[in-house]
Structure formats: structure tokens, C-alpha cells
ZARODREN-197332 format. One record per residue (C-alpha): x, y, z; residue in one letter; residue number from 1. Coordinates in steps of 0.5 Angstrom, whole numbers, plus 2048, in hexadecimal, padded with zeros to 3 digits. Layout:
! residues N
<node xx="X" yy="Y" zz="Z" type="a" seq="NUM"/>
...
***
This chain:
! residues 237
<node xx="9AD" yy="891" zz="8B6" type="x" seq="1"/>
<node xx="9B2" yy="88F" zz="8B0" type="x" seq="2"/>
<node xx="9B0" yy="88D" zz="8A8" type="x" seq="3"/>
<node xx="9AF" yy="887" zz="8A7" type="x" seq="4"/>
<node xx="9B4" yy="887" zz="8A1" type="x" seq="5"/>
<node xx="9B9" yy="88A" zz="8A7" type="x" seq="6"/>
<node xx="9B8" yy="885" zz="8AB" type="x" seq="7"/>
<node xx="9B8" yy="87E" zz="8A6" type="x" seq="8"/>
<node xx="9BF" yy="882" zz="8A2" type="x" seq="9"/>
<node xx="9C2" yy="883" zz="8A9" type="x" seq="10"/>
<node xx="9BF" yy="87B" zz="8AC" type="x" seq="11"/>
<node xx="9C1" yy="877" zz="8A6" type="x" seq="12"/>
<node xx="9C7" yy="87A" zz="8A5" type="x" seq="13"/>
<node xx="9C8" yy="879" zz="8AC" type="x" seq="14"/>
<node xx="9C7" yy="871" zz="8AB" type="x" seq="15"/>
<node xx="9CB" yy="871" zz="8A4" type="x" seq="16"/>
<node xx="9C4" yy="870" zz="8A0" type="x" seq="17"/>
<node xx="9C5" yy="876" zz="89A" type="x" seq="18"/>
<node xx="9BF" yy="879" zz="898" type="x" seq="19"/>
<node xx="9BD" yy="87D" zz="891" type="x" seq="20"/>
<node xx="9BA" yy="883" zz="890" type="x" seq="21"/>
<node xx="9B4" yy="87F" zz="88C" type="x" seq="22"/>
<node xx="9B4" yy="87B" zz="893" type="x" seq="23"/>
<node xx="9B3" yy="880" zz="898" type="x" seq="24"/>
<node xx="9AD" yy="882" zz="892" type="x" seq="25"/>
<node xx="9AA" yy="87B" zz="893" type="x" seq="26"/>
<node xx="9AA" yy="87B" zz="89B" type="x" seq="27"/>
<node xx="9A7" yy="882" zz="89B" type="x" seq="28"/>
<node xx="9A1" yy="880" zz="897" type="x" seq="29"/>
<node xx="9A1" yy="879" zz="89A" type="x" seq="30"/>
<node xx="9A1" yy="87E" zz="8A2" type="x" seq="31"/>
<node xx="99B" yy="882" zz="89F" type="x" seq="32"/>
<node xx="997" yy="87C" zz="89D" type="x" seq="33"/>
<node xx="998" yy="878" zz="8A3" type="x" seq="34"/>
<node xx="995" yy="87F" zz="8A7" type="x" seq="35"/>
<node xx="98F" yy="881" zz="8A3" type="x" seq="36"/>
<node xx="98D" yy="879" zz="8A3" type="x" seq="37"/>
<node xx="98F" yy="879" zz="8AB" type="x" seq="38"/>
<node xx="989" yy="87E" zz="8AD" type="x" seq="39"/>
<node xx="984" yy="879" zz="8A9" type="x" seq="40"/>
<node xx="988" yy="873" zz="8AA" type="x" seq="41"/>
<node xx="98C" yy="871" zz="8B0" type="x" seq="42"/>
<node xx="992" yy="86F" zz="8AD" type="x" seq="43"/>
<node xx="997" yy="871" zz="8B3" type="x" seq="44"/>
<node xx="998" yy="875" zz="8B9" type="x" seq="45"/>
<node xx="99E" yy="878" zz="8B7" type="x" seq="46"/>
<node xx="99D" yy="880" zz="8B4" type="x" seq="47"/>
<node xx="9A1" yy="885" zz="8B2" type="x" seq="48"/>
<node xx="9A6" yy="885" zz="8AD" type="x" seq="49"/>
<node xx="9AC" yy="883" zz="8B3" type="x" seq="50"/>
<node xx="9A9" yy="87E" zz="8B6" type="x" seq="51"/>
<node xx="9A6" yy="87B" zz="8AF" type="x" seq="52"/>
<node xx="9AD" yy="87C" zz="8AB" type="x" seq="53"/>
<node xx="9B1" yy="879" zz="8B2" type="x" seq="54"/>
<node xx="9AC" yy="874" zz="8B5" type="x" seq="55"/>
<node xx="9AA" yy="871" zz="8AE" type="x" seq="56"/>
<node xx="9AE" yy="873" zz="8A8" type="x" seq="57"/>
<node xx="9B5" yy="872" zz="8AB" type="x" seq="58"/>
<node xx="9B3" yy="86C" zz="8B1" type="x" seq="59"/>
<node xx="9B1" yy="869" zz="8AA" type="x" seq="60"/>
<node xx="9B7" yy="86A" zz="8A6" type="x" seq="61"/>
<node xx="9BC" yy="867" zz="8AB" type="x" seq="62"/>
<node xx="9BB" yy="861" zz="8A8" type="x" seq="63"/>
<node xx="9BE" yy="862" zz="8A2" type="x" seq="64"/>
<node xx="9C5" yy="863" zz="8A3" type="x" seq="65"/>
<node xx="9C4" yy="85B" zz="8A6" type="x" seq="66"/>
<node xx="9C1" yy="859" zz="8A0" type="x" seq="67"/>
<node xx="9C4" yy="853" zz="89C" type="x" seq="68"/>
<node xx="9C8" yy="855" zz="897" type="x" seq="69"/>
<node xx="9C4" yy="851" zz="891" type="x" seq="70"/>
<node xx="9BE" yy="852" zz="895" type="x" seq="71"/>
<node xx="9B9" yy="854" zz="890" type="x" seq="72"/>
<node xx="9B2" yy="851" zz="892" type="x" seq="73"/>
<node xx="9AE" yy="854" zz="897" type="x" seq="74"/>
<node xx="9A9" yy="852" zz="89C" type="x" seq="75"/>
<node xx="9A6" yy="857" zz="8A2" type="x" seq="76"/>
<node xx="9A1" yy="853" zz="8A6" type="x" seq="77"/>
<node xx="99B" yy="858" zz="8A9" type="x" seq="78"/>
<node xx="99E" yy="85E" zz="8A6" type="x" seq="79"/>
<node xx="998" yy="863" zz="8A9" type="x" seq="80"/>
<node xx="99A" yy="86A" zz="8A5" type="x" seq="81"/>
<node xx="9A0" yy="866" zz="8A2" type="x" seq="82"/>
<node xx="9A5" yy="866" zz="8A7" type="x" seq="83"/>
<node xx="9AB" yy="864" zz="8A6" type="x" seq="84"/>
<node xx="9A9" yy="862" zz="8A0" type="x" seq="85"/>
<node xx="9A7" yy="868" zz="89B" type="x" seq="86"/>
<node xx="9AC" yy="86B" zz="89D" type="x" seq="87"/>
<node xx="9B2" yy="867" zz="89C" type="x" seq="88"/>
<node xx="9AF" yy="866" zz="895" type="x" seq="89"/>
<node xx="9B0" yy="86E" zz="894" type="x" seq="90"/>
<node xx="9B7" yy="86E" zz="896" type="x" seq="91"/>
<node xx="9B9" yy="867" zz="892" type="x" seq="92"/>
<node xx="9B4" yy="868" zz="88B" type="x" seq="93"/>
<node xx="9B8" yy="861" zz="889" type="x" seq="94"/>
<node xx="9B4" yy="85D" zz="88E" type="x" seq="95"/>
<node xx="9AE" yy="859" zz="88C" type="x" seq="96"/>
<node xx="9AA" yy="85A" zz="894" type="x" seq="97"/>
<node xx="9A3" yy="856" zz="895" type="x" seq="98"/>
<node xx="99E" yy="859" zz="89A" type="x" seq="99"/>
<node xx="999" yy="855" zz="89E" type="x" seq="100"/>
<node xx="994" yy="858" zz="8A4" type="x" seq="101"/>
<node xx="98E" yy="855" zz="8A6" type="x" seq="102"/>
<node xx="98A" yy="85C" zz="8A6" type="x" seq="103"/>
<node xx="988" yy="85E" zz="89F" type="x" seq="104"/>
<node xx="988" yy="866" zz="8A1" type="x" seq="105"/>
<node xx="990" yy="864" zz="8A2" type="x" seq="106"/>
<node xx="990" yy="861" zz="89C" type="x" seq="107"/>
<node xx="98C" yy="867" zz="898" type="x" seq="108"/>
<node xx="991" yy="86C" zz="89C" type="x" seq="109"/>
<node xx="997" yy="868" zz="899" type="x" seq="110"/>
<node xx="995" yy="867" zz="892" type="x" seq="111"/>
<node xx="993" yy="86F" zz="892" type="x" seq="112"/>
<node xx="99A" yy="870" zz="895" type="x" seq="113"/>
<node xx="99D" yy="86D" zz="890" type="x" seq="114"/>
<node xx="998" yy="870" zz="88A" type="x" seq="115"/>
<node xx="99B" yy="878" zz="88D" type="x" seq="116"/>
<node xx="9A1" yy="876" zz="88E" type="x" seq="117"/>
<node xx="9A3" yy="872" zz="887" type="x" seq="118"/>
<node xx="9A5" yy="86C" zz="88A" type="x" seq="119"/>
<node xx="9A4" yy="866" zz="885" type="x" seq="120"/>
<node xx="9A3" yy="85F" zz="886" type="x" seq="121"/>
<node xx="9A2" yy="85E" zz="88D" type="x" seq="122"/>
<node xx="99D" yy="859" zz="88F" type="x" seq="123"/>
<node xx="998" yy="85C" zz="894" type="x" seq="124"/>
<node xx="994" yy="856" zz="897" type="x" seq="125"/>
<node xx="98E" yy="855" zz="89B" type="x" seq="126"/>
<node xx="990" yy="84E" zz="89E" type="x" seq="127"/>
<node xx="991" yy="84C" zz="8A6" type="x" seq="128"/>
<node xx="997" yy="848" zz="8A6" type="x" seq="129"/>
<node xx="996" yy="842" zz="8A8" type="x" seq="130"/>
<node xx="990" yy="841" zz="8A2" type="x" seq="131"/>
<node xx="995" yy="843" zz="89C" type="x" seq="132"/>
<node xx="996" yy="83F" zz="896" type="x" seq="133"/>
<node xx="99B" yy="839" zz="895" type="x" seq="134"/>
<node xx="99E" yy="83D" zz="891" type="x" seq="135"/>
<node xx="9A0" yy="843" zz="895" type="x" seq="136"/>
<node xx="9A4" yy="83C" zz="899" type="x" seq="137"/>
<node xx="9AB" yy="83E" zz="899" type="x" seq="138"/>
<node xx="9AB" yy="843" zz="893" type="x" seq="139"/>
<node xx="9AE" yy="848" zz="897" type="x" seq="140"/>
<node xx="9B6" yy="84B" zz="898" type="x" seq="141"/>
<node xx="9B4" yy="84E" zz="89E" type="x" seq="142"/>
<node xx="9AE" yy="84F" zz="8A2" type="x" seq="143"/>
<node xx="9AD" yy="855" zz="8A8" type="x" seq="144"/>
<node xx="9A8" yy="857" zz="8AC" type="x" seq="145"/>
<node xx="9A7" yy="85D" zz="8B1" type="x" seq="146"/>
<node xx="9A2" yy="85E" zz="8B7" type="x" seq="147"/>
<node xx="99E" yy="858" zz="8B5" type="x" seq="148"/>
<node xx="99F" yy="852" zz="8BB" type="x" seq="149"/>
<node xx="9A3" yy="84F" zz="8BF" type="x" seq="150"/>
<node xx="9A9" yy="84C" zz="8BD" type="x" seq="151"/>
<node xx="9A7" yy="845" zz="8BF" type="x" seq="152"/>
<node xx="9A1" yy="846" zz="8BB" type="x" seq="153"/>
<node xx="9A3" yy="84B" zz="8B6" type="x" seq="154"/>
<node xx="9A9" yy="845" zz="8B4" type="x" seq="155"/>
<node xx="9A4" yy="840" zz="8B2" type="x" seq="156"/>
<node xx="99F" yy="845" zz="8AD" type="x" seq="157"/>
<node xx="9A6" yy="848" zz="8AA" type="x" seq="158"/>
<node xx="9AB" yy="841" zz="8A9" type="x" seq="159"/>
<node xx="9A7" yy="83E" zz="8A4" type="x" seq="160"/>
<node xx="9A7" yy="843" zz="8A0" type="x" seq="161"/>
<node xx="9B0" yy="843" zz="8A0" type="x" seq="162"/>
<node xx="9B3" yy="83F" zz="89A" type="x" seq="163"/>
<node xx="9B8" yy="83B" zz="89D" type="x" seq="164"/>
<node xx="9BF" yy="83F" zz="89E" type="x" seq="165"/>
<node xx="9BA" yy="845" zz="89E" type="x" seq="166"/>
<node xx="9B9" yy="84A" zz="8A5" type="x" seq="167"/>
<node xx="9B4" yy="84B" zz="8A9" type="x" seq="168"/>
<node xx="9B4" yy="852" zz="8AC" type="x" seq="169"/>
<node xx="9B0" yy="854" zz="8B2" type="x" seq="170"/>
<node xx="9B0" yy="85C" zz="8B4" type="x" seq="171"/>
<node xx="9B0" yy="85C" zz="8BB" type="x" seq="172"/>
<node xx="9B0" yy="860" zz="8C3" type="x" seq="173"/>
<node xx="9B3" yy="860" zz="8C9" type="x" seq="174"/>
<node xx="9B0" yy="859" zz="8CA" type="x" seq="175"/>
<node xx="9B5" yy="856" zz="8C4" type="x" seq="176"/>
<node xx="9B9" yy="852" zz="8C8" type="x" seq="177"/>
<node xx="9B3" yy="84E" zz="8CD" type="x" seq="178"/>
<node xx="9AF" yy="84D" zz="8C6" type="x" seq="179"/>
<node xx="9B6" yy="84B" zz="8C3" type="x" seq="180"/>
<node xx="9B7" yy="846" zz="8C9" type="x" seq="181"/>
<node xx="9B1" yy="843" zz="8C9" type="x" seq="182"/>
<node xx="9B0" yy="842" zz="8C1" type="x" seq="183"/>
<node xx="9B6" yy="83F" zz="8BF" type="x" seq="184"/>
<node xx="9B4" yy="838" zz="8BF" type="x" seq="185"/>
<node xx="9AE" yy="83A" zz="8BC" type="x" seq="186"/>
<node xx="9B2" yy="83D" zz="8B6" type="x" seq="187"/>
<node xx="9B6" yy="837" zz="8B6" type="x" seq="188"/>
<node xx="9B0" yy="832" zz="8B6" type="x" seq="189"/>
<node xx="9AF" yy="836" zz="8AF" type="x" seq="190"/>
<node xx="9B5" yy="836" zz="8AB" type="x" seq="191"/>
<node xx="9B9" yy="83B" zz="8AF" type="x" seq="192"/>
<node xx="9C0" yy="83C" zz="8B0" type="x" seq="193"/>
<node xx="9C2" yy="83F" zz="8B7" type="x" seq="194"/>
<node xx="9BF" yy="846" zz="8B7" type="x" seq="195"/>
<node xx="9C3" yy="84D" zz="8B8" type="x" seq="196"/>
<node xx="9C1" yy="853" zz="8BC" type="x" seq="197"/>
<node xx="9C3" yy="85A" zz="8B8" type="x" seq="198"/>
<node xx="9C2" yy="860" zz="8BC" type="x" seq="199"/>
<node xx="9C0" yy="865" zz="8B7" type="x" seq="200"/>
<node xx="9BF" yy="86B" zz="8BA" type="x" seq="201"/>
<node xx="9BB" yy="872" zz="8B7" type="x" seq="202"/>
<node xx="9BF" yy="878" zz="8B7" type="x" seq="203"/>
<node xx="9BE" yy="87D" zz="8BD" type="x" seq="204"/>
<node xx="9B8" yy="878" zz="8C0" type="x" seq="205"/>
<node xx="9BA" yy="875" zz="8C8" type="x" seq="206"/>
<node xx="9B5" yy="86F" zz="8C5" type="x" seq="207"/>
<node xx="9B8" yy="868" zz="8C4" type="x" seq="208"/>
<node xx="9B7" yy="865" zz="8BE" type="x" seq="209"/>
<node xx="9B9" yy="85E" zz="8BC" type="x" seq="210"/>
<node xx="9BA" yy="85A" zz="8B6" type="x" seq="211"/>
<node xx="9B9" yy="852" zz="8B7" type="x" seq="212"/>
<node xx="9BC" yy="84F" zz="8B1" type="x" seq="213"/>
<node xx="9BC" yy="847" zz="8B0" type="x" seq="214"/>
<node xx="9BE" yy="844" zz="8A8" type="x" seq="215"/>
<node xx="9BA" yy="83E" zz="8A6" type="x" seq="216"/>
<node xx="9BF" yy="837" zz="8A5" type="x" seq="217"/>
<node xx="9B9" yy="833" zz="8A3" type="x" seq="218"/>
<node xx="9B2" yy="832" zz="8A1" type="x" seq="219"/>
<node xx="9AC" yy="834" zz="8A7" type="x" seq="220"/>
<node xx="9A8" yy="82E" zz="8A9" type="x" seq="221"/>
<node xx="9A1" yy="82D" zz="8A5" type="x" seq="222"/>
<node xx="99D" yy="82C" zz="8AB" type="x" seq="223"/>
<node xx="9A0" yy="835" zz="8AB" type="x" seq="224"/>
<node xx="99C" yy="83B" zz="8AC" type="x" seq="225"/>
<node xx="997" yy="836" zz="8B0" type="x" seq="226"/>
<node xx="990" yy="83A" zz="8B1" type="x" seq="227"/>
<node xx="991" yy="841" zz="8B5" type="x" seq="228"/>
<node xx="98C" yy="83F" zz="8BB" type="x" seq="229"/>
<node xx="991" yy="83A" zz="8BC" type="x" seq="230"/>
<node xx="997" yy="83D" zz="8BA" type="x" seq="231"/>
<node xx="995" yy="843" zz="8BF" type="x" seq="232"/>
<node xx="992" yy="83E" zz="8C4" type="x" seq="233"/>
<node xx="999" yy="83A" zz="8C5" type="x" seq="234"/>
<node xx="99E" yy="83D" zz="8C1" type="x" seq="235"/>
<node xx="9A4" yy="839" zz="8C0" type="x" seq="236"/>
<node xx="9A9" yy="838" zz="8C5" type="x" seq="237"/>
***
């Protein structure tokens, strides 16, 4: 099995990511963390140093070489461990990235990543989405999401959040394209432009990994988020 600090040096490069030494640091304390608190905790079911630096550390940051270039505020919507958003916060120290998880141990786990790792001024909450504030409403340049629902579901907890000409970022699988087909006049419903399909896939993984990516052209209707029993009962079409 090789090093994780093998493993992230040789993916990112493969991706076009540069990462420094410092860096590499973090996410050797950040793996340590998530292993030892796994065995209490349940965070993932992926372990082991390849398997973790691969399926979550780079899966995470293929994000970053679509990122806008004047996007500087973050938001990762069921964050769980904090993918993808700790880790993009590692590789880019300039952006300000919020968290939000309806699990408060989730919560806790991010925030203690964050105390270990040095990572200041990032916003680790304990909300569901479709309960935040007014004023979270459109306060963010992008928002992503990773592993957390359907596209048709997931579209309507995380667009209202998308300041109008910022992006939504929807972390997908092999069911990118179907979720994609029938989710696309939702994102229209709430503010979206035509959405894009990005292949994003992991270094020396056969799995297929996808980005969904649709830029806000105007305010999402206020009658969204509607309630989650609702939004899951019948999601918008």
C-alpha cells in the first residue's frame, strides 16, 4: 500500500492541483483524525491510507480546477467529515468556506479538524438546509454537495443558498447523466442556467466520478427550500 503523501503528490499533480509540503502535513493529520475518530464514530467506510487520500482527498479536489476564478465564498451542504469542503479549503487558504450538517457529531468532527489543522475562519454548523436563516439566502459564490441526495432533491436544498451569477457544484457517480436528465427543469425552476456534466475522474480508479455544475442566472423563488418531507415526497420535476 503506498504513503498517503505519495499518493496525494503524484494525483494532484496528475490533476494539475500543486500541493505544498505544509499541506501534505495537514492531510496527514487530517487522515490520522478521521481514523482514530472512525473507530468511535462511524464517519466513512473508506480506510486506509490509499483508499482515503484517493476516494476522498483527491475525489474532493477535483473540484478546484473548475472553481470560478473570483469565487471566494464557500458553501458545503451535508458536509459529513468535511468533504469536499475541508479539503478544498486546505488546498485554497484564500477561501472563506462555511459547513453545514444536520449531525452535530459531524459537526464536532469538522470543527476539531479545523482546531488540529490550523484552519481559521471556517464556519462549521449544525443546521438542516432547508431550516437555515434568511441570511445564508444567496450569500454564497458556490455551493457544493457530496454523497447527499438525489439531484432533484439535493437541487432544491442547495440552489437557494447560490448568490445569482455564483454555482452550484453537485459531487456525482455513475448515475450522473439520468439524475442530470431529470433534474434539469428543476434547477431551471430555481434560478439555474442550462447545467453541465464534467467527468472528473480519480487517478488509478476505474470508478466514475462526475461534476454537475449549473451557474445561477437569477433570484431562486421564495416558496424554496419547501419543508424536506415534502421536497423528498415529491421532488421537483
Amino acid at each position: 500500500m503506498r504513503r498517503l503523501e505519495d499518493v496525494l503528490t503524484e494525483s494532484f499533480s496528475a490533476i494539475g492541483i500543486s500541493c505544498t509540503d505544509r499541506q501534505l502535513e495537514q492531510f496527514r493529520q487530517y487522515y490520522a483524525l478521521l481514523e482514530e475518530r472512525n473507530r468511535q464514530m462511524n464517519l466513512t467506510a473508506i480506510t486506509g491510507e490509499e483508499e482515503v487520500a484517493l476516494l476522498h482527498f483527491v475525489d474532493s479536489a477535483t473540484i478546484l480546477p473548475h472553481l470560478p476564478g473570483n469565487a471566494r465564498r464557500i458553501l458545503d451542504v451535508g458536509s459529513g467529515a468535511g468533504f469536499p469542503g475541508l479539503v478544498l479549503r486546505i488546498l485554497r487558504p484564500d477561501l472563506e468556506l462555511t459547513l453545514i450538517d444536520s449531525q452535530q457529531k459531524r459537526v464536532l468532527f469538522q470543527q476539531d479538524v479545523c482546531s488540529f489543522l490550523g484552519l481559521e475562519g471556517v464556519h462549521c454548523l449544525h443546521l438542516r438546509a432547508e431550516e437555515a436563516p434568511l441570511s445564508m439566502r444567496e450569500a454564497f459564490d458556490v455551493v457544493t454537495s457530496r454523497a447527499v441526495a438525489r439531484l432533484n432533491v439535493l437541487s432544491e436544498l442547495c440552489m437557494p443558498f447560490v448568490a445569482v451569477n455564483g454555482s452550484f457544484f453537485a459531487m456525482k457517480g455513475a448515475a450522473a447523466q439520468e439524475e442530470l436528465s431529470e433534474s434539469t427543469h428543476a434547477l431551471s425552476l430555481l434560478g439555474g442556467d442550462a447545467p453541465r456534466l464534467i467527468p472528473c475522474p480519480i487517478p488509478g480508479k476505474d470508478a466514475e466520478h462526475a461534476l454537475v455544475v449549473c451557474s445561477k442566472r437569477k433570484a431562486t423563488p421564495a416558496r424554496y427550500p419547501r419543508r424536506f418531507a415534502q421536497i423528498r415526497k415529491q421532488p421537483l420535476q
